[in-house]
Each structure stands twice: as structure tokens, then as C-alpha cells.
RODO-2510 file (C-alpha; in nm, 4 decimals, decimal comma):
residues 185
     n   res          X          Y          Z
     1     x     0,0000     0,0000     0,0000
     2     x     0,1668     0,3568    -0,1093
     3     x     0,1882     0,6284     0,1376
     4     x    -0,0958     0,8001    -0,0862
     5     x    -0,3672     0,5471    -0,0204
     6     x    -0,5914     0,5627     0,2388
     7     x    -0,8263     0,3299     0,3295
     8     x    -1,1357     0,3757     0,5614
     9     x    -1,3368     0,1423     0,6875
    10     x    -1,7116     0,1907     0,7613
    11     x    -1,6365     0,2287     1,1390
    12     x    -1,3996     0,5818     1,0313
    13     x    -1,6880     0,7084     0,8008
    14     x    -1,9486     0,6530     1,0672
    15     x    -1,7151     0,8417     1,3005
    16     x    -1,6624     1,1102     1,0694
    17     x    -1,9974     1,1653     0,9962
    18     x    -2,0883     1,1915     1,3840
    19     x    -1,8735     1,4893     1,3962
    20     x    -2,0981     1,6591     1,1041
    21     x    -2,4130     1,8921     1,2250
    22     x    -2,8169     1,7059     1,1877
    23     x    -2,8321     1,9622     0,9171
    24     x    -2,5873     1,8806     0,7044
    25     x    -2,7456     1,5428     0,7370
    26     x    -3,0471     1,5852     0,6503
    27     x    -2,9510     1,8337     0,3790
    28     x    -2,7690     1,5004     0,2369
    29     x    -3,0721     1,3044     0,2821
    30     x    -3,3313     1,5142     0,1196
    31     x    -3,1155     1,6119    -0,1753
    32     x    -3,1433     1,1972    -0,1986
    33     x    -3,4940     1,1828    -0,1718
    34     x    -3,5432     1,4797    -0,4339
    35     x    -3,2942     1,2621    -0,6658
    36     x    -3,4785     0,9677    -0,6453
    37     x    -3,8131     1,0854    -0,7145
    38     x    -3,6735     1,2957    -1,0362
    39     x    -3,5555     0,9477    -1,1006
    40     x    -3,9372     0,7566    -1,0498
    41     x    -4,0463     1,0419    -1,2845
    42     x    -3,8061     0,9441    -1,5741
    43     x    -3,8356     0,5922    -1,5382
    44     x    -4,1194     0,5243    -1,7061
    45     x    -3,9776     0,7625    -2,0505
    46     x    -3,6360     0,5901    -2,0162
    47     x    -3,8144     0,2301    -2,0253
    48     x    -4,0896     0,3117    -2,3091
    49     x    -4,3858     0,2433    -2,0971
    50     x    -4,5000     0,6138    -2,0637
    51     x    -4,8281     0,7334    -2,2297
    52     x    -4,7424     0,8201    -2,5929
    53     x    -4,8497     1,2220    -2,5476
    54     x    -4,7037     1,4579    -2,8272
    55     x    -4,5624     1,8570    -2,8349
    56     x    -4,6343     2,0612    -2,5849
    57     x    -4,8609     1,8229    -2,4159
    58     x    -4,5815     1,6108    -2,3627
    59     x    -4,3349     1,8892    -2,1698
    60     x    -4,6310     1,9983    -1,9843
    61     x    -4,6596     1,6608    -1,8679
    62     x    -4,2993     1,5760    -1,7830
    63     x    -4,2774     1,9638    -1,6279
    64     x    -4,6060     1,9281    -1,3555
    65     x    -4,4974     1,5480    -1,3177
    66     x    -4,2294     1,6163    -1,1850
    67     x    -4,2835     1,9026    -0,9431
    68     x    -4,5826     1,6649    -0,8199
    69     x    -4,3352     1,3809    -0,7927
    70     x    -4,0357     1,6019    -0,6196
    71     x    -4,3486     1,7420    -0,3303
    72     x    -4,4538     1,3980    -0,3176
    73     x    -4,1467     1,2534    -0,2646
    74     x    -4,0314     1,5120    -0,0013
    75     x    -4,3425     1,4519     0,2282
    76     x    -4,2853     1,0889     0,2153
    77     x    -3,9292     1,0923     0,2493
    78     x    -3,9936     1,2898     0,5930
    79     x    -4,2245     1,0956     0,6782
    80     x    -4,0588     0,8096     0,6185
    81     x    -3,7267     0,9357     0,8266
    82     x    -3,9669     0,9930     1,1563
    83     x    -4,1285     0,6692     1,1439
    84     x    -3,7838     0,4713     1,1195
    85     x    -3,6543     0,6655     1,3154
    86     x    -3,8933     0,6510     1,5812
    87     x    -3,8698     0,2777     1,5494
    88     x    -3,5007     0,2422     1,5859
    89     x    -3,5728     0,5183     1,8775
    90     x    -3,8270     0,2538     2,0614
    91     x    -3,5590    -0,0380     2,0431
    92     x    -3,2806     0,1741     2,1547
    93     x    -3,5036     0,2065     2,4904
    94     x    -3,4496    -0,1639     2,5248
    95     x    -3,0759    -0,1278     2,5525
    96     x    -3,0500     0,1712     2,7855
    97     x    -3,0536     0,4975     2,5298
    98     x    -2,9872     0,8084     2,6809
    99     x    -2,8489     1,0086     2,3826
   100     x    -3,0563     1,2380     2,2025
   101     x    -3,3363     1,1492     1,9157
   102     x    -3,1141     1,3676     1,6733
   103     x    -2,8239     1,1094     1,7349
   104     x    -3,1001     0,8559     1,6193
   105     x    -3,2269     1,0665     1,2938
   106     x    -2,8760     1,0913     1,2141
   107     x    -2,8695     0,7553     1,2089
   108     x    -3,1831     0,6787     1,0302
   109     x    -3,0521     0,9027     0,7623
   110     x    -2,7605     0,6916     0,6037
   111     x    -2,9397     0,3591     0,6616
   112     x    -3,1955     0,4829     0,4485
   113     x    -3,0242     0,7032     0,1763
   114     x    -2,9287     0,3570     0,0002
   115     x    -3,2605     0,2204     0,0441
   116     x    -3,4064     0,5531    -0,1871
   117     x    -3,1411     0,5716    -0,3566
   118     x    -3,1231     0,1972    -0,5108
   119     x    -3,5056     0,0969    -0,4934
   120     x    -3,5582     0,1652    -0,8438
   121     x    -3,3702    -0,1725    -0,8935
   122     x    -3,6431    -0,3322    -0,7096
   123     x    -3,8994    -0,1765    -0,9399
   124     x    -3,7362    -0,3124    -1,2213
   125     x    -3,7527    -0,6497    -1,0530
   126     x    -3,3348    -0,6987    -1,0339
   127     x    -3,3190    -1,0460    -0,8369
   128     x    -3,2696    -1,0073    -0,4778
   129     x    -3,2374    -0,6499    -0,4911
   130     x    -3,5019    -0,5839    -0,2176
   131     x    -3,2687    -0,8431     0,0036
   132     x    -2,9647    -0,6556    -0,0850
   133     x    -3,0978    -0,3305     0,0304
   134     x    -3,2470    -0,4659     0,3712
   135     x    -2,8921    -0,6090     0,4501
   136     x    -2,7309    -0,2625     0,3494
   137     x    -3,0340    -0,0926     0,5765
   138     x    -2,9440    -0,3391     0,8439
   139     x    -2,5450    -0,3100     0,8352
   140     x    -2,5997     0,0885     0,7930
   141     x    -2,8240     0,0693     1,0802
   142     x    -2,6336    -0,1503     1,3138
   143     x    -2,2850     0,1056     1,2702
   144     x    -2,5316     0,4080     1,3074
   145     x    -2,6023     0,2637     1,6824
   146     x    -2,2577     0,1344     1,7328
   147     x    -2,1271     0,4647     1,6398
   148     x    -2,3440     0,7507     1,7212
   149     x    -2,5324     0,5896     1,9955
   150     x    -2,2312     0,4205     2,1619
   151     x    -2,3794     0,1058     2,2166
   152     x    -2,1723    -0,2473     2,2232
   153     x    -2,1570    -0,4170     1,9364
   154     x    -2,4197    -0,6607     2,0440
   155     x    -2,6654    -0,3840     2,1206
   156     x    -2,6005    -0,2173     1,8158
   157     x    -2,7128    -0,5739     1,6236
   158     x    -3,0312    -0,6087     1,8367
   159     x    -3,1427    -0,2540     1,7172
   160     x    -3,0613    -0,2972     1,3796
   161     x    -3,2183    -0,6740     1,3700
   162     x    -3,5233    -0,5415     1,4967
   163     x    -3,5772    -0,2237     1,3189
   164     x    -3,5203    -0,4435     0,9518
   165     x    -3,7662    -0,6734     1,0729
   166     x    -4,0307    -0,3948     1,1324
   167     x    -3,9402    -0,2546     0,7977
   168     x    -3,9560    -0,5947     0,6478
   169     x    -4,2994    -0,6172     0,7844
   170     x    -4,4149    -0,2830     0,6749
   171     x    -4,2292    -0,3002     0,3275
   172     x    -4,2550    -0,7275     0,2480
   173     x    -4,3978    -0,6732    -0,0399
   174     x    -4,1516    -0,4801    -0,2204
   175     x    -3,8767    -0,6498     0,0126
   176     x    -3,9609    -1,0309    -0,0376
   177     x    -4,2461    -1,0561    -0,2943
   178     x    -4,0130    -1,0480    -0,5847
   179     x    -3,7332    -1,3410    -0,4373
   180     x    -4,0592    -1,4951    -0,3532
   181     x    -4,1796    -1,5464    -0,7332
   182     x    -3,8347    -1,6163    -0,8213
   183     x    -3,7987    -1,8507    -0,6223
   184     x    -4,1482    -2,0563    -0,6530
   185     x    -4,0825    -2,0691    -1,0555
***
């Protein structure tokens, strides 16, 4: 390894990103969430299956789709970031919490950023995505505890173990439905 490499592992990045302000956090994961629905907007005209609509008809369409889509997506990305993180907030009671919520949106933040980010590849129906992206949730989850929160390791895993299973619950579906049908044919 040359002196000009530097490697970091996830524990270093977690670390570094305690030391950054909620707001610069959540600026991250709303500029995410904004991408990602511009992105469910154009998927349907990169794929072909959008409704054949000609001239100006057409850039009308594309223009108040996608403010519609970008408000849409903003309201359900907050929402979204409450709800997990008032989940992984009600586990971390089990093992003793007495950091602040913020410490827990922080955390909530870059476990899901992936999971918006990537779940187009679910909608195209990529094999095992959904699985994929609850083991990313999980792993981003469990160094989000370990690291912001301050927890043990094994702590850390209990939290992230049970906040994936509520969002496998609430999301199994889109999570499992598709490895499902692969799997049965």
C-alpha cells in the first residue's frame, strides 16, 4: 500500500460523519430523496412504458410530473425518516438509550439514503435487490447505533435486527415478494 492510499473502513466514516451537524445530514438526505423521485419520474420515458403524449402536451406533462413527484417525494421521504426513526428510537429504549433522538435521525438518515437511492432496482424487478438493500439498511443501521449511539456491538445488532424486521414487515412486499416469485418458478 503507497503512502498516498488511504483506506477507511465503515467504522472511520461513521465516526466522521458523527462529527458533522443534523443539518448537514439531513440536507444530504433530502437532496437523496429529491434525486430519487426525479428518477421515479423518468423511469417510465427511459423504459418506453409512458403514455405516448405529443408537443407541448408532452413537456407539460414531464414539467407538472415532476414538481408533483419532487413534493410527493419530499413529504414521504420525511415521513418516512420519523417513522424509522422513531422505530429504531423505541428499540434503543431496550438497551438503555440516553443520547438524544437527533443522534437517532442521524442515524436513520444513512441507513436509508441507500434504500431511496437503489429501490428503483427493485422496481425493475433486479433479483434479490429488495434483500440486498435490507442487509445494506441493516449493516448501515447496526454502525449508526454502534457509532453515534455508543452502544456495544451486540446492542447495536439487536437494534438494527429489529428495526429491519419492522421494515420488512411494513415493506414485504416490495422487500420479499419479488425473491418470492423467483424462487417458486
Amino acid at each position: 500500500m503507497s503512502t498516498g492510499t488511504i483506506i477507511i473502513g465503515p467504522r472511520r466514516i461513521f465516526q466522521k460523519l458523527n462529527e458533522k451537524p443534523l443539518r448537514d445530514d439531513l440536507t444530504f438526505y433530502f437532496a437523496i430523496v429529491a434525486v430519487a423521485s426525479v428518477l421515479f419520474m423518468a423511469l417510465p420515458l427511459l423504459t418506453g412504458e409512458a403514455a405516448e403524449i405529443e408537443g407541448l402536451h408532452r413537456i407539460g406533462f414531464i414539467v407538472a410530473g415532476t414538481l408533483i413527484v419532487l413534493v410527493q417525494g419530499l413529504i414521504t421521504g420525511a415521513v418516512a425518516l420519523l417513522a424509522v426513526s422513531l422505530v429504531e428510537h423505541f428499540f434503543l429504549l431496550f438497551v438503555d438509550v440516553h443520547r438524544e433522538f437527533e443522534q437517532t435521525m442521524k442515524s436513520a438518515v444513512y441507513a436509508l439514503s441507500p434504500l431511496i437511492l437503489f429501490s428503483w432496482a427493485v422496481l425493475l424487478k433486479i433479483p434479490f435487490a429488495g434483500l440486498l438493500l435490507l442487509a445494506w439498511f441493516c449493516l448501515s443501521t447496526y454502525f449508526g447505533v454502534w457509532i453515534f449511539h455508543e452502544k456495544s456491538k451486540d446492542r447495536a445488532v439487536f437494534v438494527a435486527l429489529a428495526t429491519g424486521v419492522v421494515l420488512t414487515y411494513y415493506l414485504h412486499r416490495w422487500l420479499l415478494d419479488p425473491v418470492l416469485v423467483l424462487l417458486s418458478s
